[in-house]
C-alpha positions in Angstrom: 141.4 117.5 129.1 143.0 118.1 125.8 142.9 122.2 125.4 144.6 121.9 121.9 141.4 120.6 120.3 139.2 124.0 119.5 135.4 123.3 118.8 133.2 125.8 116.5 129.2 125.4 116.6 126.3 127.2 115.3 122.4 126.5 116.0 120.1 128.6 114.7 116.6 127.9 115.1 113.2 129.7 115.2 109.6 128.6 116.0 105.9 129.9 116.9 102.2 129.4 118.5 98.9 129.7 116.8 95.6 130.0 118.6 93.4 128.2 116.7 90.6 129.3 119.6 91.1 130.5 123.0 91.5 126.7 124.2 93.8 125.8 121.7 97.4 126.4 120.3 99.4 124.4 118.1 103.3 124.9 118.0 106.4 124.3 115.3 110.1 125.2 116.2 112.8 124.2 114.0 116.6 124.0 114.7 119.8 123.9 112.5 123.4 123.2 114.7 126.1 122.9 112.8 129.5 121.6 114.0 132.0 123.6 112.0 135.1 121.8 113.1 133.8 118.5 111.9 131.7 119.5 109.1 128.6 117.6 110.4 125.0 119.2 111.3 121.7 117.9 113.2 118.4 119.0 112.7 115.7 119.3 115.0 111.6 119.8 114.1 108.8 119.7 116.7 105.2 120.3 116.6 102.8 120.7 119.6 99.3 120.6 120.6 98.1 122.4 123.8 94.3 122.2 124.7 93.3 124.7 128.0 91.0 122.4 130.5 90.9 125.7 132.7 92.6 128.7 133.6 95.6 126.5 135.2 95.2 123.0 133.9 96.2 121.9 130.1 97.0 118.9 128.3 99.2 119.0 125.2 100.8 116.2 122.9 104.8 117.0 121.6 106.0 115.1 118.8 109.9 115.7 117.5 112.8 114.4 115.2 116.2 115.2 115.0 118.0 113.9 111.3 121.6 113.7 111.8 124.0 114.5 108.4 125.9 112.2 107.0 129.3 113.6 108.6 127.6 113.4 112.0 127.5 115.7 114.8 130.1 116.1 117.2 128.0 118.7 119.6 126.4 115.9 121.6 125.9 112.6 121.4 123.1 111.8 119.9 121.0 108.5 121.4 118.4 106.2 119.3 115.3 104.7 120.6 117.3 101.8 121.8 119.7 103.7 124.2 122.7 103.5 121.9 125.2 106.3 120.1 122.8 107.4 117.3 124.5 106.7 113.9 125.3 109.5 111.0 122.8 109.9 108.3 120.0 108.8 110.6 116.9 109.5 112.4 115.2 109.3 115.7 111.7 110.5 116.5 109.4 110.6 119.8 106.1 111.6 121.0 105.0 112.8 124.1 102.1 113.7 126.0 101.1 115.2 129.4 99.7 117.5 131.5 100.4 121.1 132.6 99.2 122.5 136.3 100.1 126.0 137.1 100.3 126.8 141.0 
């Protein structure tokens, strides 16, 4: 590996739950990284549904999107719906849902 090269990030991010009723919470977390060595950034937003079925059984719904600067970001490679090496300047958003069961 190449030891010269010297790599500088920075995420910062914060997020939350609201109970809306005993049952149900929604969610929000946003993210900031920053790649200081070259210049680039990503951000990240999600929001969240959880809905309790019972004490140890919930369902929930999770939809995201991460918007790559113009520069790029060098943290990670970033990957599009399609599979491929997302591209600076864009976007990429999912959704997901499921089920949680607590032993």
């Amino acid at each position: 590996p190449n030891t010269s090269v010297s790599d500088e990030f920075t995420i910062i991010g914060f997020g939350g739950s609201y109970k809306i009723i005993p049952a149900l919470a929604l969610n929000v977390a946003y993210y900031n990284n920053k790649d200081k060595t070259q210049n680039g950034s990503a951000d990240t937003l999600t929001m969240g549904v959880d809905y309790s079925l019972s004490k140890r059984t919930s369902i929930y719904a999770q939809i995201g999107s991460v918007k790559q600067s113009a520069t790029g970001w060098g943290g990670a490679n970033l990957v599009d719906q399609n599979g491929g090496t997302m591209s600076p300047g864009n976007t990429v958003s999912g959704f997901t849902i499921g089920i949680h069961s607590f032993f």
